[in-house]
C-alpha positions in Angstrom: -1.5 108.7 -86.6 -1.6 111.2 -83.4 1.7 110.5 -83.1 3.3 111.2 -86.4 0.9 114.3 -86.2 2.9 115.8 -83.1 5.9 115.0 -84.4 5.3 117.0 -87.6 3.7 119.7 -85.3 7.1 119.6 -83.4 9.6 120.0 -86.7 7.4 122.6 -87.8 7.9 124.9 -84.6 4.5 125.0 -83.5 5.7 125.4 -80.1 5.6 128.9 -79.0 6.4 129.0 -75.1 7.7 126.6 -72.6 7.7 126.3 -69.1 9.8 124.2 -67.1 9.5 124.3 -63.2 9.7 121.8 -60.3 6.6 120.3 -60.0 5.0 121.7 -63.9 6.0 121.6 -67.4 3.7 123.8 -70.0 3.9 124.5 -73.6 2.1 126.9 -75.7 1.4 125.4 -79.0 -0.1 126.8 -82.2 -2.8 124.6 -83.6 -4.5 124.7 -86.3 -7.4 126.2 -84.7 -5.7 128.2 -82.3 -3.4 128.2 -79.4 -3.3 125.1 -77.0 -1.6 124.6 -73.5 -0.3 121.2 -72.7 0.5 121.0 -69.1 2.0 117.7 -67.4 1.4 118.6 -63.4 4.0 116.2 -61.5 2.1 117.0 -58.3 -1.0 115.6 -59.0 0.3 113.6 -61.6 -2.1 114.4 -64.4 -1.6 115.7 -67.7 -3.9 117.8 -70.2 -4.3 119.8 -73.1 -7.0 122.1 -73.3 -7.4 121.4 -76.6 -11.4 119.5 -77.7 -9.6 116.4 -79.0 -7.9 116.0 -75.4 -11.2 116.6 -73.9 -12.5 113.4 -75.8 -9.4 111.1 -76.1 -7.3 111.9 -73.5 -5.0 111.9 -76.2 -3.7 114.6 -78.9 -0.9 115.4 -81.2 -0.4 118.7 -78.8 0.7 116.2 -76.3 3.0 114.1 -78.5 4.4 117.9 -79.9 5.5 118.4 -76.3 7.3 114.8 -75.7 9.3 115.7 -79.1 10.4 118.4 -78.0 11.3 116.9 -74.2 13.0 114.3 -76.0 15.6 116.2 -78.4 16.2 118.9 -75.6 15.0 117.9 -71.7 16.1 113.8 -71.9 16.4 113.7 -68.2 12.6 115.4 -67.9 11.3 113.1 -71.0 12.3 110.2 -69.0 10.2 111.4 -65.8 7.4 112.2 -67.9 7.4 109.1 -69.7 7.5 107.3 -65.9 5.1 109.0 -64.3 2.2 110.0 -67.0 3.3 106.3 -69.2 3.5 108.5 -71.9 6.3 107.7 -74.9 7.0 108.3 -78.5 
């Protein structure tokens, strides 16, 4: 269910900024509630949204939004985040 949830989050454009840097990727996404960041630090190897479902789960559909969208446009980067974090679609 989370999953299908980011993935219609994703092909609705939710996501609103992107960041794509050595050791950080971060999106902006629009939530129903309000903006959320979805960071996946490669450094300390952690990932996080700040959104409350995150907070409890340690799982959202802001997370799966941003592996959508690694997935149809960063492969190369999906494939690292999927490694490191264990993270897939």
């Amino acid at each position: 269910m989370i999953i299908k949830e980011g993935l219609k989050y994703y092909r609705e454009g939710r996501i609103k900024q992107v960041y794509i840097g050595d050791k950080l990727i971060s999106f902006l996404i629009q939530g129903t509630t309000g903006k959320h960041t979805v960071i996946f630090d490669f450094r300390l190897r952690k990932y996080s949204c700040s959104c409350w479902g995150f907070t409890v789960h340690k799982r959202c559909k802001h997370v799966f939004c941003a592996l959508a969208y690694l997935k149809d446009n960063h492969p190369d980067l999906y494939k690292k985040v999927e490694e490191v974090f264990r993270l897939s679609l």
